[in-house]
C-alpha positions in Angstrom: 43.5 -76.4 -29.6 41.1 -79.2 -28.3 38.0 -79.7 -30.4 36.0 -79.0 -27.1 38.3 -75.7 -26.6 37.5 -74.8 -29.8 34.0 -75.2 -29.5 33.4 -73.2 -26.9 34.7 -70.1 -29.1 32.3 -67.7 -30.7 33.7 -69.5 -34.0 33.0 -72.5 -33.0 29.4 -71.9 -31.8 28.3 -70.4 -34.7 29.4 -73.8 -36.7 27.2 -75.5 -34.3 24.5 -73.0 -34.8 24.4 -73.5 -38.1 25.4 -77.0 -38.5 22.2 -78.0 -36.1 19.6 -75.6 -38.1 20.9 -76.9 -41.7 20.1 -80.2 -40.4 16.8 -79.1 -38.8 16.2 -77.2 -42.5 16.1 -80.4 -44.3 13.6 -82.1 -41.2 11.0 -79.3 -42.0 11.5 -80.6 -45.8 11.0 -83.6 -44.8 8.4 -83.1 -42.2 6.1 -81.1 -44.2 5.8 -83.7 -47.1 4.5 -86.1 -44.4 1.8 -83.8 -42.8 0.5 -83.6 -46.3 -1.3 -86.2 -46.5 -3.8 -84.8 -43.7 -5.2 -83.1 -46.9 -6.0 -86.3 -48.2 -9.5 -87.8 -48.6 -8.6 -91.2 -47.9 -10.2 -91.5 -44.2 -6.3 -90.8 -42.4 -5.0 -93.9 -44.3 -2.1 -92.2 -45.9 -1.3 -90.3 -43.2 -2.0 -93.2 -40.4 0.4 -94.7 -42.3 3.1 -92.3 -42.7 3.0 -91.7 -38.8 3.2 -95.4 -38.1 6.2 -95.8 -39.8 7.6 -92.8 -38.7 7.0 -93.7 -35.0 7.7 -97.9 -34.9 10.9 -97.9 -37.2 13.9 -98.3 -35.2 16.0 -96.3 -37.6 13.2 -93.6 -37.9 13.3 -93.3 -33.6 17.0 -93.0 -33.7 17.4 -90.2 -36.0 14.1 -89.0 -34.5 15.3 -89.0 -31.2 18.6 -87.4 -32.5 16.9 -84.6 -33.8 15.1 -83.6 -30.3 19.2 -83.8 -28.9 19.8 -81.3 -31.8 16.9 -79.0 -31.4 18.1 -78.3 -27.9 21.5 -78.3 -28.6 20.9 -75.5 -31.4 18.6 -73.6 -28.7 21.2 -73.6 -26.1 23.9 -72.7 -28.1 22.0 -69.4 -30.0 21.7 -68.8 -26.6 24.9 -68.8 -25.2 26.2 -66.5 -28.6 23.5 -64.0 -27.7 24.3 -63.6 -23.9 28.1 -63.3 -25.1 27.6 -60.7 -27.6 25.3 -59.0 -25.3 28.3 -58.9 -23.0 30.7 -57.7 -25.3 28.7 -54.8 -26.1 27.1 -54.0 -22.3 25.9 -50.1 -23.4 23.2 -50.2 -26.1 23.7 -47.2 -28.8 21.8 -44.5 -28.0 20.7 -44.2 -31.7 21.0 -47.2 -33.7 22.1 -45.9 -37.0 20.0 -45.6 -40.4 21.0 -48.2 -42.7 22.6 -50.5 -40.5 24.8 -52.5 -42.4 26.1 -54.7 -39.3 23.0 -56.8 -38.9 19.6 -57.0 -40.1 15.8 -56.3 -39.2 15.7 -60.5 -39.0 19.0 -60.9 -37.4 17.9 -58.7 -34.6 14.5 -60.3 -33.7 16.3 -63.9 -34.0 16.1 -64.4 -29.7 12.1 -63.6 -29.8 11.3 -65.2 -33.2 13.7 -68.4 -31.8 12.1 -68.3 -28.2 8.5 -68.3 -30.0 9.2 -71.2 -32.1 10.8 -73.0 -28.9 7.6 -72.8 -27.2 5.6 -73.8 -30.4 8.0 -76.7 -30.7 7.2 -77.8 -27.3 2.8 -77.1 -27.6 3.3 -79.3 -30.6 5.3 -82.2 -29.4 3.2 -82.6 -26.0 -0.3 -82.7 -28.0 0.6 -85.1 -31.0 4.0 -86.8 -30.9 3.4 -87.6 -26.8 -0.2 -88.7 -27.9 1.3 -91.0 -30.5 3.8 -92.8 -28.5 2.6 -92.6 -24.7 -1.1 -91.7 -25.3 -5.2 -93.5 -25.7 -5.3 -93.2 -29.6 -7.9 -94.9 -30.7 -7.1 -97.2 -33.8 -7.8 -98.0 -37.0 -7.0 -100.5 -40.0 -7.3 -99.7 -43.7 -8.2 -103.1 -46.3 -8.1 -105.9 -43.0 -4.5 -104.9 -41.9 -3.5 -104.8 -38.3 -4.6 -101.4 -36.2 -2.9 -98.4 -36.2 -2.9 -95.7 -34.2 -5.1 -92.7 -36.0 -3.1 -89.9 -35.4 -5.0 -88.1 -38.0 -8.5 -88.3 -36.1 -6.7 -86.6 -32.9 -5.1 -84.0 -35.1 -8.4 -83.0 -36.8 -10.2 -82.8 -33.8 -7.5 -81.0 -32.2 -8.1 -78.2 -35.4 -11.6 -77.7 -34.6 -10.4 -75.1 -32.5 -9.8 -71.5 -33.5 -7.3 -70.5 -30.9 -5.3 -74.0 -31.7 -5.3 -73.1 -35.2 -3.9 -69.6 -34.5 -1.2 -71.1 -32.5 0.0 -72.7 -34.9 -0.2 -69.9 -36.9 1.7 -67.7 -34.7 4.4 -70.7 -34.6 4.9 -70.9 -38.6 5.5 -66.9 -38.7 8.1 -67.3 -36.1 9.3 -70.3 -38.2 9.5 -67.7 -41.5 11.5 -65.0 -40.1 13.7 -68.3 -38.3 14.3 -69.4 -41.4 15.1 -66.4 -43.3 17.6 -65.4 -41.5 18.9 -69.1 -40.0 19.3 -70.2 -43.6 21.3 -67.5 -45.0 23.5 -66.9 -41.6 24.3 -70.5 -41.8 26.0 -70.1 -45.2 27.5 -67.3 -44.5 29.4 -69.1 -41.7 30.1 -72.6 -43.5 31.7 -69.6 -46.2 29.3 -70.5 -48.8 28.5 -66.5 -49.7 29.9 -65.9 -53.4 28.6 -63.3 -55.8 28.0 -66.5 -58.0 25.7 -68.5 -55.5 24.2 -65.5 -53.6 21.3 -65.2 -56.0 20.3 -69.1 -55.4 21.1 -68.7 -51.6 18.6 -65.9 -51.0 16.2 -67.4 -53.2 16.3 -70.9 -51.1 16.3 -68.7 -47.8 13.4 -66.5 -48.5 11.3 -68.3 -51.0 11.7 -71.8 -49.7 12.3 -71.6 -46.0 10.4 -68.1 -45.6 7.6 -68.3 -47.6 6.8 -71.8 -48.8 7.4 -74.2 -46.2 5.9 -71.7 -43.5 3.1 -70.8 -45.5 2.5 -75.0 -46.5 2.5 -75.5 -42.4 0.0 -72.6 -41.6 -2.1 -73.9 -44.2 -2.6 -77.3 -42.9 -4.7 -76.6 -39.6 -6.2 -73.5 -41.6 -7.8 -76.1 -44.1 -8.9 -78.8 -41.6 -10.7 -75.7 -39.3 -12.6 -74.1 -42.4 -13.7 -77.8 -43.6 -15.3 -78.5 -40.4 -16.7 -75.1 -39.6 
């Protein structure tokens, strides 16, 4: 079987699936750390100049741009799996059973939770990442170095809105029950499930990814709103 064949099976979907959202759990790592540094009182410099390097390094906009290809390529694909397993199983059960032990409460909400978190994806890269490469932002320089682009003033005057704030809000709980569920699905299909590691697994998946990262996200905008209220 070609390698295109092959991944055009249900098998070989899923290992895209959850190839693309392990590599998109490490940018939220990643991501996170950098945002951050809004929280610091050092006038944006910090994070100014996290962004600038983030957004003028070649090998940063490569990866960067790489990771866009992969965000749709993951959406597409979860997709595709649900419309075919829809179609495999065209009459819904009349009563779904107590105790269901073929999917979960997270596995089931994965389309809404993932379409929510697409659109959040796409709010947030049209107000700051378009603003940072094809936008006005005004500039700054920190110590008599050359201007940057301050990022952080549009982002803390985007958060002096409540219903901006709540968006993001809204985004980070569809990012949770994402990530709950994403996490531990994608190492259940790279075979990684084992009575020895299932402990560390579901702690990664639901403390990490589901509660921590989310929650460090939500709290960002939360904090920048209340301090300027």
């Amino acid at each position: 079987m070609k390698w295109s064949q092959f991944f055009n099976t249900s098998i070989g979907k899923k290992l895209l699936v959850g190839a693309t959202g392990l590599f998109l759990c490490s940018f939220v790592i990643v991501h996170l750390a950098g945002n951050i540094a809004l929280l610091k009182e050092d006038n944006g410099e910090a994070f100014n100049t996290y962004a600038a390097f983030m957004g003028h390094n070649g090998l940063i906009q490569f990866i960067a741009w790489g990771l866009k290809i992969v965000i749709l390529l993951h959406a597409v694909i979860a997709i595709q799996l649900t419309i075919r397993n829809r179609a495999a199983r065209p009459v819904k059960y009349a009563v779904r059973p107590k105790g269901n032990t073929t999917s979960s409460w997270f596995s089931r909400q994965m389309a809404i939770m993932g379409s929510i978190l697409f659109i959040f994806i796409v709010i947030h890269l049209s107000q700051f990442w378009w603003s940072m490469h094809f936008g006005n932002l005004n500039t700054i320089s920190y110590d008599g170095g050359k201007e940057i682009g301050n990022l952080y003033e549009s982002v803390w005057f985007a958060f002096r809105e409540l219903w901006i704030v709540a968006l993001y809000v809204i985004g980070m709980i569809a990012l949770s029950f994402h990530l709950v569920h994403g996490f531990k699905s994608a190492c259940q299909t790279f075979g990684l499930n084992h009575k020895k590691y299932n402990g560390i697994i579901h702690f990664i998946g639901v403390w990490i990814f589901g509660i921590l990262i989310p929650v460090g996200f939500a709290a960002i905008p939360v904090v920048i709103y209340i301090k300027q209220i």
